[in-house]
Backbone bond lengths (Angstrom), bond angles and torsions (degrees), N, CA, C in turn:
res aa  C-N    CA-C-N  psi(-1)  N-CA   C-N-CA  omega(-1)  CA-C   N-CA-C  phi
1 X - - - 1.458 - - 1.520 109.63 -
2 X 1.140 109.79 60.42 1.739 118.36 178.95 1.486 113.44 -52.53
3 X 1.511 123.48 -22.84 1.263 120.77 -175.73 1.800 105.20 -94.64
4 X 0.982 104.11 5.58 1.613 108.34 170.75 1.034 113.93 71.41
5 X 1.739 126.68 1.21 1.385 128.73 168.96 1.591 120.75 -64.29
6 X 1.178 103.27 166.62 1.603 114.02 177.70 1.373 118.56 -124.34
7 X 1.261 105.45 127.63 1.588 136.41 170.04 1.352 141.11 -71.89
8 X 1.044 130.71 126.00 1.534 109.96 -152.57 1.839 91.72 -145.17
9 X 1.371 103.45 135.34 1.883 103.65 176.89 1.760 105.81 -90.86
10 X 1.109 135.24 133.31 1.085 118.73 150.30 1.559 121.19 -110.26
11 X 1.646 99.99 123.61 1.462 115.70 163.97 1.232 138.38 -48.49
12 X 1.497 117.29 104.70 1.512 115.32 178.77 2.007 100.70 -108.01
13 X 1.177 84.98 141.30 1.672 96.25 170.70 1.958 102.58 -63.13
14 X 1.170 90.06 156.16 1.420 109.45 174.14 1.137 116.44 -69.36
15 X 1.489 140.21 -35.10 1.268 123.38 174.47 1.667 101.02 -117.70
16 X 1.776 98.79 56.52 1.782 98.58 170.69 1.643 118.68 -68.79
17 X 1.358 89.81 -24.69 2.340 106.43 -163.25 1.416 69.14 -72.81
18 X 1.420 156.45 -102.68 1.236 160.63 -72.17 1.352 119.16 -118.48
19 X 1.680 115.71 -29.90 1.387 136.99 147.89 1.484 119.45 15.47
20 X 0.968 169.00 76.50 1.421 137.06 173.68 1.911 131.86 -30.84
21 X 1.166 91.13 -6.93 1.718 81.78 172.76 1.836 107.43 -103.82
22 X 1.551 92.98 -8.48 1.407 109.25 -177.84 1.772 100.13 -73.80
23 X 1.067 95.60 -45.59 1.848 109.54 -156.11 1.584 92.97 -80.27
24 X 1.227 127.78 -10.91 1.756 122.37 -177.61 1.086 114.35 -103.37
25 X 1.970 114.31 -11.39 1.032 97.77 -177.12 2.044 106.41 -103.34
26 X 1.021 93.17 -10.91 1.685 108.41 -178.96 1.390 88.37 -74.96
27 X 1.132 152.63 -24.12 1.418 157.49 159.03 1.567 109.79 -43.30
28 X 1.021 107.31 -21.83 1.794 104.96 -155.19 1.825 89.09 -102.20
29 X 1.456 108.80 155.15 1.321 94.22 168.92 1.255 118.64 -70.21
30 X 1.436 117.91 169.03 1.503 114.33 -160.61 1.427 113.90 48.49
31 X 1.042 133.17 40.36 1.650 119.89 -173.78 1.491 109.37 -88.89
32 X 1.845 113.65 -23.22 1.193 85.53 -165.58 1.910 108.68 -88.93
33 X 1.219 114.68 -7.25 1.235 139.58 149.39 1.537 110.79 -33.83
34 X 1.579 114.98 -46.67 1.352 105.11 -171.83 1.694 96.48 -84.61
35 X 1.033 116.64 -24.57 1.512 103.12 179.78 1.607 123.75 -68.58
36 X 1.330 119.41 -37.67 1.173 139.59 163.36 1.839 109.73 -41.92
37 X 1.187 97.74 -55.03 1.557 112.56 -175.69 1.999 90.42 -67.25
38 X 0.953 116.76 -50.55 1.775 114.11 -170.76 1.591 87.03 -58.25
39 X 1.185 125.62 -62.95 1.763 101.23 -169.97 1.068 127.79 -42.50
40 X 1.614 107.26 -58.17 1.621 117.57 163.35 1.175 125.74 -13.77
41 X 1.764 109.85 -53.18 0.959 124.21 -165.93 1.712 110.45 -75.72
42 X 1.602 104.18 -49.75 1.146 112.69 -177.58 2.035 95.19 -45.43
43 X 1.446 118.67 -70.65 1.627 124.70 177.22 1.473 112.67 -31.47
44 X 1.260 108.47 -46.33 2.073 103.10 178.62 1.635 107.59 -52.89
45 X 1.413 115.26 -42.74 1.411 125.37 -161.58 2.251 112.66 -89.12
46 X 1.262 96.54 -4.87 1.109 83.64 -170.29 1.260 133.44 -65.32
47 X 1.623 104.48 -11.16 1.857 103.04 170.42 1.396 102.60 -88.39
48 X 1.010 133.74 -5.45 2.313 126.65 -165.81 1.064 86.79 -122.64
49 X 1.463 130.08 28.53 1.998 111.94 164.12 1.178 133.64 62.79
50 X 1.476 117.07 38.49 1.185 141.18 -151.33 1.735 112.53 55.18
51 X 0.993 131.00 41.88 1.870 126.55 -170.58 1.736 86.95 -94.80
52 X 1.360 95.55 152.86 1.681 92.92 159.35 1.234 108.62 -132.78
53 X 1.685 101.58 84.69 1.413 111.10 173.86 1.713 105.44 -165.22
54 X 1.405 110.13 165.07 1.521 114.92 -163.81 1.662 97.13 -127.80
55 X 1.411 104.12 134.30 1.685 113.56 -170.97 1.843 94.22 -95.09
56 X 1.509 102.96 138.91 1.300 116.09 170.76 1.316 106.87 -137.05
57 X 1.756 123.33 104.22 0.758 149.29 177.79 1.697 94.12 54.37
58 X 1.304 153.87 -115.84 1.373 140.72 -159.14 1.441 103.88 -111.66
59 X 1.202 123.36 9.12 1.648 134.03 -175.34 1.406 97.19 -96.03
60 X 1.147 110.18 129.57 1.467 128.69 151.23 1.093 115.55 -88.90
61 X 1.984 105.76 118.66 1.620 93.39 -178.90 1.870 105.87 -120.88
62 X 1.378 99.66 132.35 1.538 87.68 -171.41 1.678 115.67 -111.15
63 X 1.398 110.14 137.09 1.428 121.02 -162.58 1.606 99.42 -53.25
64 X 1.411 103.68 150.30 1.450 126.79 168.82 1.305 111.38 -110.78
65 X 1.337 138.50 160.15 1.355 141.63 -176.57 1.297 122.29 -60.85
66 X 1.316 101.46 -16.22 1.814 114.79 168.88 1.313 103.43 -67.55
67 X 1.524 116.98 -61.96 1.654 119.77 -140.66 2.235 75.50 -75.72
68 X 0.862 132.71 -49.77 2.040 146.23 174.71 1.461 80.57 -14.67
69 X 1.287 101.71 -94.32 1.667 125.08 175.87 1.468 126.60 -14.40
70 X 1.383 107.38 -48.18 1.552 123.51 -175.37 1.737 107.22 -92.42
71 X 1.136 103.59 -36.52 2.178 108.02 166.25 1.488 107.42 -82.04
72 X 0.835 139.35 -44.04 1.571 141.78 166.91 1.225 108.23 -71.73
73 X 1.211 154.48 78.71 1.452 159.80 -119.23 1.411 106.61 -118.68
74 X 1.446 123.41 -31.36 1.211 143.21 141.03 1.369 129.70 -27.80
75 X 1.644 121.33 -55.37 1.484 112.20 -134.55 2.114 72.25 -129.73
76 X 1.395 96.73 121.42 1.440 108.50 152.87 1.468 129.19 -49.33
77 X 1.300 102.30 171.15 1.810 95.47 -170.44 1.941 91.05 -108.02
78 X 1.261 109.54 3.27 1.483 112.11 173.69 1.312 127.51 -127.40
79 X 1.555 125.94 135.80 1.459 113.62 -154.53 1.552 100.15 -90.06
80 X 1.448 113.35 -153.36 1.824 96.45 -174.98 1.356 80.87 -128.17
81 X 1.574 144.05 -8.13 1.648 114.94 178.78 1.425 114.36 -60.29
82 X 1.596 104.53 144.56 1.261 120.46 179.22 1.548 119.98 -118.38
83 X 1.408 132.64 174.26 1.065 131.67 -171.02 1.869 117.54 98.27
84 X 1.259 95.85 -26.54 1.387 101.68 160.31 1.433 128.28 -160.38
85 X 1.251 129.94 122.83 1.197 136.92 -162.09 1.584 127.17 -79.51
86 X 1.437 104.33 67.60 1.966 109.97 -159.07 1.346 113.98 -89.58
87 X 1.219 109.95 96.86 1.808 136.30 166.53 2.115 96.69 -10.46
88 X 1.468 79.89 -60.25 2.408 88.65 -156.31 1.938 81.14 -46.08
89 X 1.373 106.41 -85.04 1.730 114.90 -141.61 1.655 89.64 -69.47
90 X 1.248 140.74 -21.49 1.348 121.40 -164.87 1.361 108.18 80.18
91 X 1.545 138.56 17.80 1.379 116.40 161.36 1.794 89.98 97.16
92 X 1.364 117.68 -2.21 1.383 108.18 -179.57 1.546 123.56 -90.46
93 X 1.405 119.87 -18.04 1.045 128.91 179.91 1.580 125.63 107.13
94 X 1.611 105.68 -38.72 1.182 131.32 -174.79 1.297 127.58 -110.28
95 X 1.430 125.57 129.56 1.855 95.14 174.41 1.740 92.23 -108.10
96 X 1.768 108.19 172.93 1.085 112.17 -172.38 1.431 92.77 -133.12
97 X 1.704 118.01 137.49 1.509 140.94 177.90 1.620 127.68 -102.06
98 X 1.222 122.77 -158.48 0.693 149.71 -171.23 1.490 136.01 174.77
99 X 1.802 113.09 94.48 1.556 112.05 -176.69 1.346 114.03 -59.59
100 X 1.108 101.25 168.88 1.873 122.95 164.72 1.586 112.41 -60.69
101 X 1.537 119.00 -0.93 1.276 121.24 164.59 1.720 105.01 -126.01
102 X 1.017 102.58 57.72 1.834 111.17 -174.50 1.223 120.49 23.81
103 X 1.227 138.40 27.11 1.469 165.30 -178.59 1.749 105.48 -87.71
104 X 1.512 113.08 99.51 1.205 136.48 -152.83 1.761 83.74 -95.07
105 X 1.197 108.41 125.21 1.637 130.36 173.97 1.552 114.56 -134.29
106 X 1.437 122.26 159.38 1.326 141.72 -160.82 1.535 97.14 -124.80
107 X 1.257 116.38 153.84 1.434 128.35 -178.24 1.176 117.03 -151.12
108 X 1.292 148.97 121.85 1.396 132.28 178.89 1.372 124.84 -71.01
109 X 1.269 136.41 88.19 1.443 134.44 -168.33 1.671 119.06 -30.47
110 X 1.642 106.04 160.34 1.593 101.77 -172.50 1.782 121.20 -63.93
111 X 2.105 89.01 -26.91 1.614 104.20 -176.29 1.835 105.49 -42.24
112 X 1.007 124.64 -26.61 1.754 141.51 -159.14 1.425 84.82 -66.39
113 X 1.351 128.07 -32.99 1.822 109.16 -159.60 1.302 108.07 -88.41
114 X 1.790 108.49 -33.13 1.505 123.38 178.37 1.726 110.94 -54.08
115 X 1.478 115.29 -56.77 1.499 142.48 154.87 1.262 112.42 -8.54
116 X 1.473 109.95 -78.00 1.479 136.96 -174.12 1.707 91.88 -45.66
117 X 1.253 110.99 -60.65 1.711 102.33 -155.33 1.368 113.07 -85.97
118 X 1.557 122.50 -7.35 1.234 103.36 175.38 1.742 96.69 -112.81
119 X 1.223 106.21 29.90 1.786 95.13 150.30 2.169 98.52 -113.86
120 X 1.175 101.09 -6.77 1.603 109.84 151.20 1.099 113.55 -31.72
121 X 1.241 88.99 -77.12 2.022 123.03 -167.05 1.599 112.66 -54.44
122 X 1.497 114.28 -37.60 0.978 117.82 -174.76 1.559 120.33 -86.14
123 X 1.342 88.46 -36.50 1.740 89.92 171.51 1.944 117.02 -81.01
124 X 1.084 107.19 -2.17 1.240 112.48 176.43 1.816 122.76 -79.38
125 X 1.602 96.91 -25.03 1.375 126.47 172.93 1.687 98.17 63.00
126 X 1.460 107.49 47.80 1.739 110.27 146.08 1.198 99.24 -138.17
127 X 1.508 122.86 67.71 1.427 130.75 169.23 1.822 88.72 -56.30
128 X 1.713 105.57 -75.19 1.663 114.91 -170.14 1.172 107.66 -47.60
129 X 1.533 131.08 -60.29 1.328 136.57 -160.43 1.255 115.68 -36.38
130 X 1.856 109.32 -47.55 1.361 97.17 -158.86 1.326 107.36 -94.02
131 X 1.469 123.36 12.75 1.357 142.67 172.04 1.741 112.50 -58.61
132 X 1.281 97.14 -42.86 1.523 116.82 166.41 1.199 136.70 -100.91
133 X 1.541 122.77 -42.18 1.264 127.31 171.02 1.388 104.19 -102.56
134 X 1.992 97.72 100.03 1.170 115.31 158.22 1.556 113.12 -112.39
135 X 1.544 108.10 -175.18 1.437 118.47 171.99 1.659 111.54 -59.75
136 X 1.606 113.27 -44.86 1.247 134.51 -166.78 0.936 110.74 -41.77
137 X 1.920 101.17 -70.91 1.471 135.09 176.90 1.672 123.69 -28.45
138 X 2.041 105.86 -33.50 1.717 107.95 -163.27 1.016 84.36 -74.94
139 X 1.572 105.79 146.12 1.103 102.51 134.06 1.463 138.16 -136.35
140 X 1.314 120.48 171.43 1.186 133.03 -135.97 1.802 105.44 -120.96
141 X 1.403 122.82 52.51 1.283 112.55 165.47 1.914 129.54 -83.06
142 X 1.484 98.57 13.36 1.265 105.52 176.34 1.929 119.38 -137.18
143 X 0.918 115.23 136.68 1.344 105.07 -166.32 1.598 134.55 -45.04
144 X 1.637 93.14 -22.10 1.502 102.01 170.26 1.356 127.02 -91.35
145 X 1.610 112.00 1.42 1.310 117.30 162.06 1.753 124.06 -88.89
146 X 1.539 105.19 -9.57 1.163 118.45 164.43 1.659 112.81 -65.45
147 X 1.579 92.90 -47.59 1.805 96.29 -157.26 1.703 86.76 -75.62
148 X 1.481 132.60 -37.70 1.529 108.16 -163.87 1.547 99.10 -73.77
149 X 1.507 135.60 -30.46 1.286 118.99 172.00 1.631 124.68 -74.37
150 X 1.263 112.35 3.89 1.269 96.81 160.77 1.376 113.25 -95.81
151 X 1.391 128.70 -47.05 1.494 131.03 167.67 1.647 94.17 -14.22
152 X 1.428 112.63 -80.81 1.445 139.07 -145.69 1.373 93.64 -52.77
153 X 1.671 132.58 -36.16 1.151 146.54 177.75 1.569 108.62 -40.49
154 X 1.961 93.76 -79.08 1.650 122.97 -176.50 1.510 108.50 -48.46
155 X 1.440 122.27 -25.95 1.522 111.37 -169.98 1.578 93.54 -80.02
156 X 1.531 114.81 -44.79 1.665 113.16 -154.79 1.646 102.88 -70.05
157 X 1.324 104.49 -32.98 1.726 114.80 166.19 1.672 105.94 -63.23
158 X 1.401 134.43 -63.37 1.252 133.18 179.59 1.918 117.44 -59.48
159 X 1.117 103.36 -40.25 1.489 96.02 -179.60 1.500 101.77 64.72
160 X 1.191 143.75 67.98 1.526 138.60 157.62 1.397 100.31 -158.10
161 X 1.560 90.15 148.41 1.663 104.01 169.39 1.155 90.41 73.35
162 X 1.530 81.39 -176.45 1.856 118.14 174.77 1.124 135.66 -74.88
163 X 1.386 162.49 153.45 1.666 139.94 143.99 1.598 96.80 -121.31
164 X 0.959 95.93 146.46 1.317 125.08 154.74 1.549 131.13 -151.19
165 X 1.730 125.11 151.07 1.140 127.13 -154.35 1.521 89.71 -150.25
166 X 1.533 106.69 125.34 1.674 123.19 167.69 1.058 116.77 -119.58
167 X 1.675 117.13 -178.01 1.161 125.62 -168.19 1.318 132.53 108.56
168 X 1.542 143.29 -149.93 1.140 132.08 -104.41 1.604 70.99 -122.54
169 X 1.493 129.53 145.83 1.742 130.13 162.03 1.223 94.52 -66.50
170 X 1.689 107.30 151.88 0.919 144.40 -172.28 1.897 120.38 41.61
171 X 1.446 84.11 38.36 1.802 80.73 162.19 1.503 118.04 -125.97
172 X 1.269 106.28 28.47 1.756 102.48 139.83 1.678 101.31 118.47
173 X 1.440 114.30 13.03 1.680 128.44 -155.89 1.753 87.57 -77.52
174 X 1.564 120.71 -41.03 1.516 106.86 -167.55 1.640 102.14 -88.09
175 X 1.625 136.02 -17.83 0.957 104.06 175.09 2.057 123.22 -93.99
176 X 1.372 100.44 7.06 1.533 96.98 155.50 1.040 108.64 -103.67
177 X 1.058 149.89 22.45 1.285 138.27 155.60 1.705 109.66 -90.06
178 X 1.209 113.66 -43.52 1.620 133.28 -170.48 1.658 95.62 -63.81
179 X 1.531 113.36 -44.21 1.206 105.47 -170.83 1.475 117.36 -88.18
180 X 1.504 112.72 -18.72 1.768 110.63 156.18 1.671 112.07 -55.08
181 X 1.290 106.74 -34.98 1.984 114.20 174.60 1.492 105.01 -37.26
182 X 1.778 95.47 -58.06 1.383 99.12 -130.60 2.186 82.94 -74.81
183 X 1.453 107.38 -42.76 1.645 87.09 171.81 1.214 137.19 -45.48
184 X 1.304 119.62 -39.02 1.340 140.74 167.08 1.456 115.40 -29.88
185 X 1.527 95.39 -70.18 1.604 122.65 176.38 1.598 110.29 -54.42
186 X 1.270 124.32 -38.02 1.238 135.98 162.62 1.855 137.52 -44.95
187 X 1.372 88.47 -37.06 1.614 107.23 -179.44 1.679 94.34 -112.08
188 X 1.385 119.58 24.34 1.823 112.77 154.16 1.573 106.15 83.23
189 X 1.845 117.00 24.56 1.561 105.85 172.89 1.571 102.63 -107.14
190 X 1.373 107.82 149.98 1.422 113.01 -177.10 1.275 101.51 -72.06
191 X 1.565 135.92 141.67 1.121 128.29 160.65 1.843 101.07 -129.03
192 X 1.578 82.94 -173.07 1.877 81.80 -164.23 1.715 96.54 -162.91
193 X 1.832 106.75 101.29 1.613 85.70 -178.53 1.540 105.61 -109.36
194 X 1.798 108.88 145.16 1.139 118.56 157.23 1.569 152.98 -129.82
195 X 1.208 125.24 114.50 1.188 131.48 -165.90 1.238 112.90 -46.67
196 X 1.226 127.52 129.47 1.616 135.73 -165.14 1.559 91.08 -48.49
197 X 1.207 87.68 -83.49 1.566 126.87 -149.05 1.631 90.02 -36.91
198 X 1.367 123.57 -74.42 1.536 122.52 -151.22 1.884 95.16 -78.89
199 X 1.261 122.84 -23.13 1.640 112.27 -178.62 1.699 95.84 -79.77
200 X 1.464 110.03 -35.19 2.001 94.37 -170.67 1.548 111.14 -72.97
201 X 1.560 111.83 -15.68 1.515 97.83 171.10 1.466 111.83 -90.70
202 X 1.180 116.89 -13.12 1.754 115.62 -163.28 2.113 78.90 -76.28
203 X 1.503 128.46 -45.08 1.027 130.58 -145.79 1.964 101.06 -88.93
204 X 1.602 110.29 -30.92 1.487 113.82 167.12 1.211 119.24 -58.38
205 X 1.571 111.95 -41.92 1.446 115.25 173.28 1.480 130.38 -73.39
206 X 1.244 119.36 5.87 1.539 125.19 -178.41 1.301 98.62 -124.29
207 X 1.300 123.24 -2.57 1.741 121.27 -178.26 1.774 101.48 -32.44
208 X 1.571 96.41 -50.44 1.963 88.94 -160.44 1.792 118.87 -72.44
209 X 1.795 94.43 -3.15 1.518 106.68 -167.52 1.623 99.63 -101.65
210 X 1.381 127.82 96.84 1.796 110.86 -173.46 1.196 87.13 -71.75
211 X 0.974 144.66 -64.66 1.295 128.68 -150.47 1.555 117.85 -31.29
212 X 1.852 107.45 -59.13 0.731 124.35 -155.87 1.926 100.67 -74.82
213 X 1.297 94.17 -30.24 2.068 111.82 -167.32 1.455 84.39 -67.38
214 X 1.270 127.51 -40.02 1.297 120.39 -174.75 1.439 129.53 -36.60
215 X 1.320 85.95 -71.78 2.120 129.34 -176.02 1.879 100.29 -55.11
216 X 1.247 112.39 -6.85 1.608 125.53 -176.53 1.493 98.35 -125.95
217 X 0.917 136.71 -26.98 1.566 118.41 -179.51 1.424 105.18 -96.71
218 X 1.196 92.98 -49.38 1.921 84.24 -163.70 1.433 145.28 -61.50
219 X 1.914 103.46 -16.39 1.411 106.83 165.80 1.431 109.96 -71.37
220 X 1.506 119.33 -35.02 1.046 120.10 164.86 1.868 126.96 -40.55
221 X 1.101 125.25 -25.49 1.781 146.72 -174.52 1.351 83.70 -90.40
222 X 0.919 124.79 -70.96 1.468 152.72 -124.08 1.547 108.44 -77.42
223 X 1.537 111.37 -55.77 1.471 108.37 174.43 1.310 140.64 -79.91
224 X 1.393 109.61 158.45 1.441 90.54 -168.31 1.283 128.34 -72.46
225 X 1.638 119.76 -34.07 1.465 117.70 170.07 1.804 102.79 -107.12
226 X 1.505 95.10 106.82 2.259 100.62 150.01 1.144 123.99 -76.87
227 X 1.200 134.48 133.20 0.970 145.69 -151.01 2.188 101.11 -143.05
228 X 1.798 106.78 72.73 1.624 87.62 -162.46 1.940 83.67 -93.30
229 X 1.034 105.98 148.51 1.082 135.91 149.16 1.649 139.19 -81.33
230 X 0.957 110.33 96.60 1.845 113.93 168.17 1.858 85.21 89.94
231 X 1.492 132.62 58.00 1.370 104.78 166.30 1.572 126.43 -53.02
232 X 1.371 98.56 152.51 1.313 117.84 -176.18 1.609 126.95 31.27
233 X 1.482 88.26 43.97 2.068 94.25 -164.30 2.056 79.74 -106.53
234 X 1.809 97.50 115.39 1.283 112.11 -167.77 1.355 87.62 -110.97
235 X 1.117 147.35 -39.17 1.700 144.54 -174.80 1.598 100.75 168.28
236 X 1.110 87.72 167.08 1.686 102.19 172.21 1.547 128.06 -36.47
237 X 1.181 125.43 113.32 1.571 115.88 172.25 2.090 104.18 73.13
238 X 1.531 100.92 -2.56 1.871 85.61 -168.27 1.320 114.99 -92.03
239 X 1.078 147.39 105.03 1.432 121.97 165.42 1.920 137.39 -29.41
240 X 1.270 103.22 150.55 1.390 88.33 -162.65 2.160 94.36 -83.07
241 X 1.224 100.62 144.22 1.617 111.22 177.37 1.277 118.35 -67.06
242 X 1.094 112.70 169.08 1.689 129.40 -168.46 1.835 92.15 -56.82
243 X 1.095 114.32 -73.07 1.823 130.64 171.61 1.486 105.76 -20.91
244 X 1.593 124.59 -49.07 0.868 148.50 -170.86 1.746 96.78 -61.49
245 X 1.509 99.81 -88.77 1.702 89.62 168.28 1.040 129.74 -45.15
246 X 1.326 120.84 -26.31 1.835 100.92 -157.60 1.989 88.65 -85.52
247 X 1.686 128.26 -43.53 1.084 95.16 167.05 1.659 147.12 -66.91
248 X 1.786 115.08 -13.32 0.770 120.93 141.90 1.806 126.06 -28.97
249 X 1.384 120.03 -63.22 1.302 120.38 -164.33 1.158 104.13 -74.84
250 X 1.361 108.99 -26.00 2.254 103.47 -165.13 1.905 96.12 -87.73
251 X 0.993 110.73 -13.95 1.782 111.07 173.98 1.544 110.00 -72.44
252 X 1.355 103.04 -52.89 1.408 132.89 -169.55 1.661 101.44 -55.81
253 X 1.366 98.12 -77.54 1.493 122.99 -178.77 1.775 98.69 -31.74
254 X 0.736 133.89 -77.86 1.525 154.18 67.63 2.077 83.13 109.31
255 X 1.304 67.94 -92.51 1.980 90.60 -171.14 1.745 88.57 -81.25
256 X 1.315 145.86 -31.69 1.215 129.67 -156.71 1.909 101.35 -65.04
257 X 1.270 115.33 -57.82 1.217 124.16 137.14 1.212 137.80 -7.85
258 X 1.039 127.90 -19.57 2.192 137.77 179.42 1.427 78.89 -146.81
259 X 1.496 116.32 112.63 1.460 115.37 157.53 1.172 94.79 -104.07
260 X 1.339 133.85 66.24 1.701 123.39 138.75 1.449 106.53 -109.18
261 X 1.344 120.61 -25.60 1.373 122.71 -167.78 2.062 89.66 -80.38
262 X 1.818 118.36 156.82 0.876 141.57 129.92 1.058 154.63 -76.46
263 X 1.440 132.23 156.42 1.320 128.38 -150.55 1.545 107.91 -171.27
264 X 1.602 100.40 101.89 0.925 140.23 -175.99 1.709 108.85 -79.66
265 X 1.914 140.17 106.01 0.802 123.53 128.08 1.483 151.68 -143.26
266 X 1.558 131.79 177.71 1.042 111.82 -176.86 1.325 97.97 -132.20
267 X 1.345 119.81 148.48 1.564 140.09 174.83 1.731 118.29 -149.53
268 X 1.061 112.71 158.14 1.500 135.53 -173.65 1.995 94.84 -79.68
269 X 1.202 99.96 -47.50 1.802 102.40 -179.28 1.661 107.92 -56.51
270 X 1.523 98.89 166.83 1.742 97.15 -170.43 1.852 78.11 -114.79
271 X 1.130 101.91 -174.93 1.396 112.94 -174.08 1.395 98.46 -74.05
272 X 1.266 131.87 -56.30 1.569 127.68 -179.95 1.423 109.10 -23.96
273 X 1.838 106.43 -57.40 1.481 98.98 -170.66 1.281 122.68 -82.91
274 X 1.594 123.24 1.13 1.696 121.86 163.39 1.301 99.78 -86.07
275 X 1.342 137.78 -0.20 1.784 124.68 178.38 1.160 91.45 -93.63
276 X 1.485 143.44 -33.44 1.580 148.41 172.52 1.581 110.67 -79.52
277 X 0.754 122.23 -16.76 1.657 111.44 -176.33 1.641 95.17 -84.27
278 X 1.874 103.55 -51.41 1.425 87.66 174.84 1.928 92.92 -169.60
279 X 1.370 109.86 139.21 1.352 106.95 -143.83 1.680 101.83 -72.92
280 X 1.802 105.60 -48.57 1.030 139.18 155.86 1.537 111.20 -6.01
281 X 1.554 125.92 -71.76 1.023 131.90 171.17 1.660 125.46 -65.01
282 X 1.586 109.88 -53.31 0.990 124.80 166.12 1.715 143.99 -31.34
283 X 1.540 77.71 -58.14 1.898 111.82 157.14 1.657 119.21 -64.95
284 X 1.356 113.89 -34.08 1.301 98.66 167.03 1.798 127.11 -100.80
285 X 1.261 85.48 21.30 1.930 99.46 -172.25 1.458 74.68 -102.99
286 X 1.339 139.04 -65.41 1.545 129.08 -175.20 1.344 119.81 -48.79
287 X 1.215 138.48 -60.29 1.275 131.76 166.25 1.520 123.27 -38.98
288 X 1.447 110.27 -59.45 1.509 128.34 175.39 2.177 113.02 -46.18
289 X 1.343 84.42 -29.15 1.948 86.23 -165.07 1.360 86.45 -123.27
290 X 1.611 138.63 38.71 1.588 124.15 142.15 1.523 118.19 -61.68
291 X 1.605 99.52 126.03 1.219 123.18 169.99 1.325 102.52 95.02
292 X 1.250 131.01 -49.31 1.960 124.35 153.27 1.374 113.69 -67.72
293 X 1.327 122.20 75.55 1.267 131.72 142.19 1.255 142.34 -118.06
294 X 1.492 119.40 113.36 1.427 118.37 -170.11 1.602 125.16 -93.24
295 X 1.112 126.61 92.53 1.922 124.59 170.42 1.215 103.25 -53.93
296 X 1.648 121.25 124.84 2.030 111.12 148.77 1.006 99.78 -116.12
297 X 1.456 125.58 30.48 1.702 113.79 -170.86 1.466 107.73 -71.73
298 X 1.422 97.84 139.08 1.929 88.71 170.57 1.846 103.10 96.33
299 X 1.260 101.74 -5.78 1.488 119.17 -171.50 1.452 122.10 -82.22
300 X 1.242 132.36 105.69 1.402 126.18 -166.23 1.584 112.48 -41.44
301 X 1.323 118.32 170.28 1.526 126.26 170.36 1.290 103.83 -90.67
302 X 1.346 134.13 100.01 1.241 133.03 175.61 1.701 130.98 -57.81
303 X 1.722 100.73 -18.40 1.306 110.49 -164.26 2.068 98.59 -96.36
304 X 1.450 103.14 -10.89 1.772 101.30 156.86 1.665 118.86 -84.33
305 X 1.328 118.57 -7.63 1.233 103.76 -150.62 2.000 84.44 -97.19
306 X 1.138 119.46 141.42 1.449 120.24 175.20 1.614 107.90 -77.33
């Protein structure tokens, strides 16, 4: 050491990479960035005992995220997640501490829960929907628009079973349903809505491709809140096809089978005509949605009335 400097080893445990606070934070984007920056950190501190602060004459002065920022020359004082703009972590994901035994710890900030649900929202594809069809929004100048928004209430509060709501187009079946979503989505459950009509042909036409029939059915099985829209509404006056049912039943069948998952639907048919289209399906949409069932038959079109 001809330059008269001093050298210093720092000790990492053997299973530091593998850690669990190690492995959650390499999880995060940029994570392995944040680990890099924790050594650093650990190296800034190694003469004050892990402290992160610099003595001037009897003053203790302790670093702020600026002076972090400006010695770590590397790592910004702002993280890059987007979608929400959180003051505490800076967009980083994480906040970073300090115990009562100077023992430097990581935490995942609260912004993470907000995060979580509106990439919910987004993957659910009623980012817009639930922009509009809220609870707020119904309204209720007739007594039976009271009683279907409270139902619609008690299920999104209860979380069990099925709902479903039929009847007449345009009397209001997609925005209580959209707005049970949007609670759902709210208290951190994945949901996932899909329109009969344009998912059963995207899903008829790949029948001969599994691969491809796959990558279309299975989030559908798979998630926890369905959300079908307009069942079996194939076009005007048509009945829905054999293809039609049989993916109907293997979705259906599907979730009837895991009663933890939900299942959200709305259709123009009354229950009579899903026990006739096909009983199989029909019969287990009735069992599954006792006591959440909504009639609008006979129900004006709300979207003519000015």
């Amino acid at each position: 050491m001809a330059s008269g400097g001093r050298y210093y080893w720092m000790k990492l445990k053997k299973d530091f990479m593998y850690s669990d606070v190690i492995d959650y934070i390499m999880n995060l984007p940029d994570g392995a960035r944040y680990v890099v920056l924790y050594q650093m950190l650990c190296l800034k501190t190694i003469n004050t005992f892990g402290r992160l602060s610099n003595q001037i004459c009897k003053v203790n002065i302790t670093y702020d995220i600026e002076k972090l920022s400006r010695d770590c020359k590397w790592f910004s004082t702002l993280g890059n997640l987007t979608g929400y703009d959180c003051p505490k972590c800076l967009n980083r994901g994480i906040m970073w501490g300090v115990r009562e035994n100077d023992e430097v710890y990581t935490c995942e900030c609260e912004c993470m829960v907000q995060r979580r649900n509106l990439e919910r929202l987004k993957r659910s594809g009623l980012e817009d929907a639930v922009k509009r069809y809220t609870f707020d929004s119904w309204k209720t100048p007739d007594r039976w628009q009271e009683k279907a928004k409270t139902l619609a209430q008690q299920y999104a509060r209860e979380r069990q079973g099925w709902f479903i709501t039929y009847g007449h187009v345009g009397s209001g079946k997609t925005h209580l349903c959209t707005a049970i979503c949007a609670e759902l989505l709210n208290v951190g459950m994945d949901t996932l809505y899909m329109l009969w009509r344009d998912v059963a042909v995207q899903a008829k036409a790949a029948i001969m491709d599994d691969e491809a029939y796959t990558k279309i059915v299975s989030p559908l099985k798979r998630v926890k809140v369905l959300y079908i829209d307009d069942l079996f509404k194939v076009g005007k006056g048509k009945p829905p096809t054999e293809g039609d049912v049989n993916l109907a039943f293997e979705i259906i069948n599907n979730r009837y089978n895991d009663s933890s998952k939900l299942t959200i639907i709305s259709t123009e048919l009354s229950m009579e005509d899903l026990l006739d289209i096909d009983e199989a399906v029909g019969s287990r949409i009735y069992e599954r949605s006792k006591g959440f069932r909504l009639s609008f038959e006979k129900k004006p079109n709300w979207r003519l009335l000015d």
